[in-house]
C-alpha positions in Angstrom: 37.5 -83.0 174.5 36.6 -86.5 173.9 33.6 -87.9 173.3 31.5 -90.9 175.5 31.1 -93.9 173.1 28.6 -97.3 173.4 29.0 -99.9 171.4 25.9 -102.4 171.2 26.3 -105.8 170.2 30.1 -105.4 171.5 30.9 -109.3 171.2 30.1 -109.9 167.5 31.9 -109.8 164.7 31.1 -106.5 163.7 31.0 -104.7 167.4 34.6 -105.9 167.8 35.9 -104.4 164.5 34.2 -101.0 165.7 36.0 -101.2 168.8 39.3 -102.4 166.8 38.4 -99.3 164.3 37.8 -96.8 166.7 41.5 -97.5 168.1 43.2 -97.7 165.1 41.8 -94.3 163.9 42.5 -92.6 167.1 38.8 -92.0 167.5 38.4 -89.0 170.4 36.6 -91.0 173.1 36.3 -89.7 176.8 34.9 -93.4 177.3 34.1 -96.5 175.5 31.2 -99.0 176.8 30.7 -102.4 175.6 27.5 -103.4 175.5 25.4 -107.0 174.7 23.3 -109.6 176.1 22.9 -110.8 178.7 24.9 -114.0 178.5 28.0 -111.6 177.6 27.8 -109.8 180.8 31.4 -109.9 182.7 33.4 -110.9 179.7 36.4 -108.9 178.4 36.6 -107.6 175.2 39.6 -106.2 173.4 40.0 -101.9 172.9 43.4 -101.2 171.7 45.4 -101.8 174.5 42.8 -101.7 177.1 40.1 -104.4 178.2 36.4 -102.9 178.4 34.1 -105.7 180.9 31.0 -105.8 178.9 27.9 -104.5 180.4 24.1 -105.5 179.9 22.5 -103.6 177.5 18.9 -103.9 178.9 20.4 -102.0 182.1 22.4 -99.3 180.7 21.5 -95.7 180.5 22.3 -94.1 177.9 22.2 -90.6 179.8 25.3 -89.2 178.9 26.5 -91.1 175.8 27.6 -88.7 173.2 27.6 -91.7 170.0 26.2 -95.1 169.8 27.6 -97.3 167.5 24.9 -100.8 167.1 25.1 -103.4 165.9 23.5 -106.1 167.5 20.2 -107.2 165.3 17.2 -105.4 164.1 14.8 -106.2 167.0 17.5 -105.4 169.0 17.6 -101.8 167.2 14.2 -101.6 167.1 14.0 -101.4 170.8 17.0 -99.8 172.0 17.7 -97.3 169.3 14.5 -95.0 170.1 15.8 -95.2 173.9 19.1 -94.3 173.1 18.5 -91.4 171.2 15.3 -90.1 173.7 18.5 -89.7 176.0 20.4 -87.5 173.7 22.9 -90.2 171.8 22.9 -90.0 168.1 22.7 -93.5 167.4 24.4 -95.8 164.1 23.2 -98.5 163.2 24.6 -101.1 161.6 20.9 -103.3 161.1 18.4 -103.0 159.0 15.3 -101.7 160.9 15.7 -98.0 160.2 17.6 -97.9 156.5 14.3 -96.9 154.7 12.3 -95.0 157.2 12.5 -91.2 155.6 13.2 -89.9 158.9 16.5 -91.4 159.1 19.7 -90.8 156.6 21.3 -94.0 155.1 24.6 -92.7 154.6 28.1 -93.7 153.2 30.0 -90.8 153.8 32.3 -90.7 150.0 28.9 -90.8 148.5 26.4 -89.0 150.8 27.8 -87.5 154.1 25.6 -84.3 153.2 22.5 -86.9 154.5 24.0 -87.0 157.7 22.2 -83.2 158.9 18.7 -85.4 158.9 20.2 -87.3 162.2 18.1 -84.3 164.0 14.8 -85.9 163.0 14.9 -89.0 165.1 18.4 -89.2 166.6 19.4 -92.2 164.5 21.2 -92.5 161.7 21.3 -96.0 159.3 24.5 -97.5 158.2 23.4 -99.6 154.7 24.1 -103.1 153.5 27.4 -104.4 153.6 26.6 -105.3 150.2 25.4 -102.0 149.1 28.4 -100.1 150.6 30.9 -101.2 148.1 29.0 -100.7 145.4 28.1 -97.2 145.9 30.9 -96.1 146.7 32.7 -97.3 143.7 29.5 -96.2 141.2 29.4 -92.8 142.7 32.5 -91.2 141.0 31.1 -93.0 137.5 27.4 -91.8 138.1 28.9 -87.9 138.5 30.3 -88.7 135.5 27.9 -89.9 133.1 24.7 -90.5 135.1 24.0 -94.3 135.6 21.1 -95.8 134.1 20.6 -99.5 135.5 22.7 -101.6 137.1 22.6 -105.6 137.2 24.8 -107.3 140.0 25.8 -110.1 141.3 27.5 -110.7 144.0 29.6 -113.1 145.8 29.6 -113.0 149.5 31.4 -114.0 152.1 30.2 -115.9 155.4 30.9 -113.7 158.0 28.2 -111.2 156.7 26.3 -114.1 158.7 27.6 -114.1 161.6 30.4 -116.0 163.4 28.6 -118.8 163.7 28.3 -119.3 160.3 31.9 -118.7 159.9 32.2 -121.4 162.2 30.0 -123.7 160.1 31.7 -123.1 156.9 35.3 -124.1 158.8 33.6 -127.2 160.4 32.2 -128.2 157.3 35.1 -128.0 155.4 37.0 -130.1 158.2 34.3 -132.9 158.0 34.7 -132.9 154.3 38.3 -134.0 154.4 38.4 -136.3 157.7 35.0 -138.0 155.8 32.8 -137.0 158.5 29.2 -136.2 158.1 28.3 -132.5 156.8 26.0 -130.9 158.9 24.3 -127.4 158.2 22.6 -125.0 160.7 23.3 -121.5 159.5 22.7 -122.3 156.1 19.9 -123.8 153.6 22.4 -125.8 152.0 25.8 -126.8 152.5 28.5 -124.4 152.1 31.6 -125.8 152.1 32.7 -126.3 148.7 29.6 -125.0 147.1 27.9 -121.9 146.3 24.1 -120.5 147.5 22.2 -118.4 145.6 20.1 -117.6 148.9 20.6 -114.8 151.1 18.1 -113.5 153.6 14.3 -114.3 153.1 12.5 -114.5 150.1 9.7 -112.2 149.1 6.9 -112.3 147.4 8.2 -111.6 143.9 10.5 -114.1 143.7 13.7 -111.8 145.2 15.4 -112.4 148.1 15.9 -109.3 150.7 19.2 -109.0 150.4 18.5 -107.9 146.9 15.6 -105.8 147.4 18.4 -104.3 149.7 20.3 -103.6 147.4 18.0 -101.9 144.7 16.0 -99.7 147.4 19.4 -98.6 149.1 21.0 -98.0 145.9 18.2 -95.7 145.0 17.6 -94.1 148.6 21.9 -93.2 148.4 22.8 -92.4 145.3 19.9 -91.9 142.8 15.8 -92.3 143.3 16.0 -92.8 139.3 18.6 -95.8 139.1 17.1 -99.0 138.2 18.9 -102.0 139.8 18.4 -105.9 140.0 20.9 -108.1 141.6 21.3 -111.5 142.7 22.8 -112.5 146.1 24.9 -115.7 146.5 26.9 -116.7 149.7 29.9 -118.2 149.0 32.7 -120.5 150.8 35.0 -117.8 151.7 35.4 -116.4 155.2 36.1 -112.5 155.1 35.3 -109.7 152.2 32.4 -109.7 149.4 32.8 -109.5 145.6 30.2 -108.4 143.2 30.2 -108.2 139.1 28.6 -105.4 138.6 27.2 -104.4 134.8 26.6 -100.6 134.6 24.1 -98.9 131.8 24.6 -95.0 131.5 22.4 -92.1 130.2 25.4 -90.3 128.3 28.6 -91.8 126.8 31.6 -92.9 128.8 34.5 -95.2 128.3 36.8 -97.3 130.2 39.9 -94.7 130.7 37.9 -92.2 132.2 36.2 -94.1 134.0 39.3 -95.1 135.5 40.3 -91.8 135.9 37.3 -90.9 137.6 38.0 -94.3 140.2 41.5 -93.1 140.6 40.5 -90.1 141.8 37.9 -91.3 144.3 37.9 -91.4 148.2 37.7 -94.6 149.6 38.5 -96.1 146.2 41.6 -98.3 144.9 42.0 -99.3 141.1 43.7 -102.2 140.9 43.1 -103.0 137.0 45.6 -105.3 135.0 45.1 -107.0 132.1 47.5 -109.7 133.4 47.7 -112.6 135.8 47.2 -111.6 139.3 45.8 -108.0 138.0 43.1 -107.7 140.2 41.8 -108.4 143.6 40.4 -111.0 145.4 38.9 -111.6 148.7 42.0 -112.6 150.2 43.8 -109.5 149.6 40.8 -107.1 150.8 40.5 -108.5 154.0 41.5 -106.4 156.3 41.7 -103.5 154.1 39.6 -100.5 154.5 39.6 -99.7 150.9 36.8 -100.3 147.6 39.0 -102.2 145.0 38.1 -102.1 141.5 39.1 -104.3 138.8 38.3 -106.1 135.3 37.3 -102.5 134.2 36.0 -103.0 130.5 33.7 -102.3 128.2 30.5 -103.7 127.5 29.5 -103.2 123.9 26.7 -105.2 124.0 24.3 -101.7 125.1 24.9 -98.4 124.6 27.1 -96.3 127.2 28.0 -100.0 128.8 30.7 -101.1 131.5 31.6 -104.3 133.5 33.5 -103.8 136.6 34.8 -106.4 139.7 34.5 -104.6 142.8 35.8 -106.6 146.2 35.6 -105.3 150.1 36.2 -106.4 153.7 32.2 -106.4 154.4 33.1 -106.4 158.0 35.6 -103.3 157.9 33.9 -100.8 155.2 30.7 -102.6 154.8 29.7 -102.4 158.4 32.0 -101.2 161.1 34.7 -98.8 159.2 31.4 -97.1 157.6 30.1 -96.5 161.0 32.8 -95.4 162.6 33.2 -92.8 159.6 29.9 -91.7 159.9 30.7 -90.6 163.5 33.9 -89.1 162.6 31.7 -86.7 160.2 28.7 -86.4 162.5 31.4 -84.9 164.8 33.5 -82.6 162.2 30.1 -81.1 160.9 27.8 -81.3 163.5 28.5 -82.5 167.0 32.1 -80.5 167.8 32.6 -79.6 170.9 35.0 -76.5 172.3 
């Protein structure tokens, strides 16, 4: 039996790779809805080979709907989620409102899927950071291993973890750039095109942005409560797929071959890790993929039980959509099967 799917915030970036995911993988759907706003009402929005009209999400009732998969904002979540779920949908969500609220499970399911049993408490169940994602998921295999200490990261991330229209701005930039035409910036605080901003999401009151308290508080709510972490967050010109250095401190010894034995033999992971031109992975070659690649593994003999590691994703495939729709493949497996 298949199961009755909504997708909200169907006509972004990220509710069209769920719907693209949820196809590829086969995903056992009875029906699939595509839900937004209401200036997206009547359009058409690709499923695999099908065409779903997308319906207004203020007017649908979720009576019904066996998984919904959201995606559309954090007031947006705020409101709808809690309604979703009060009909009897188990509801992902791809937005921020619910990742540190106790009741709900932030989950990446190579790391944590045993979290996903605490969906009974509100019906909702928080997909983390895109930037977050990637990380754990490549520190979890090294933290069994030796038990991570701190962490300092920085990453490098792409422009469509802000939307399309800022996609859009970093391609119109760049065009105005070479024709000599004026540079204008909307999405951004400065421009992008060309340059790098060490700015993502609002700052707070200790001098962080949220993006990396994001990181730290996820970090510690998904893998370890005792992990310290401090990044920094800096939006870069490339469209698709985020990079972070990452600088790892462990409690007990461990060096770089087993810690590439351990990546080898992780889920979700792919070791890409040559000492040699073209040895590792960049953006361009992770977009699209639905894997963690990890590269530049080495060493860092400057601390005690220290390594540096280069790990690149497609934020909009694992570090949003992919993530969600493995989420529901678990919730389903372990908890929601049905005869």
């Amino acid at each position: 039996m298949g199961y009755k799917v909504a997708v909200v915030g169907a006509t972004g970036n990220v509710g069209r790779e769920m719907l693209q995911i949820l196809a590829e993988r086969e995903f056992p759907v009875s029906e699939v809805v595509a839900l937004a706003s209401e200036r997206s009402i009547g359009s058409e929005i690709s499923f695999g080979d099908d065409d779903l009209r997308v319906q207004d999400l203020a007017k649908f009732d979720f009576t019904g709907t066996d998984i919904v998969l959201s995606s559309a904002g954090a007031k947006v979540s705020a409101q709808f989620a809690p309604k979703a779920a009060a009909a009897g949908a188990v509801v992902i969500d791809n937005t921020s409102h619910f990742r540190m609220d106790p009741d709900v499970p932030l989950v990446v399911p190579e790391v944590n899927p045993e979290a996903i049993a605490g969906y009974k408490k509100k019906g909702i169940i928080a997909n983390p950071n895109c930037s977050t994602i990637q990380m754990v998921v490549a520190l979890k295999p090294l933290h069994d291993l030796a038990r991570i200490r701190r962490v300092v990261v920085s990453t490098y991330q792409s422009v469509s973890g802000a939307g399309k229209e800022a996609m859009d701005e970093l391609f119109t930039q760049t065009r105005a750039i070479y024709v000599n035409d004026p540079v204008e910036k909307k999405q951004f605080t400065k421009q992008i095109a060309f340059n790098v901003i060490p700015h993502i999401d609002v700052f707070m009151d200790d001098g962080t942005t949220k993006e990396e308290w994001k990181m730290t508080v996820e970090t510690k709510k998904i893998l370890d409560p005792s992990i310290k972490v401090t990044a920094t967050c800096v939006r870069v010109p490339v469209f698709i797929a985020h990079s972070e250095a990452i600088n790892v401190e462990f409690e007990n010894p461990i060096s770089a071959d087993e810690a590439r034995a351990a990546l080898r033999r992780a889920k979700g992971v792919s070791l890409i890790d040559h000492q040699a031109d073209e040895g590792y992975v960049t953006p361009v070659e992770a977009a699209g993929d639905d894997l963690v690649f990890v590269s530049r593994l080495r060493e860092d003999f400057t601390v005690e039980n220290g390594l540096n590691l280069w790990v690149v994703s497609d934020n909009l495939r694992k570090g949003a959509a992919l993530n969600a729709v493995q989420i529901a493949e678990r919730l389903i497996k372990d908890h929601l099967a049905k005869k």
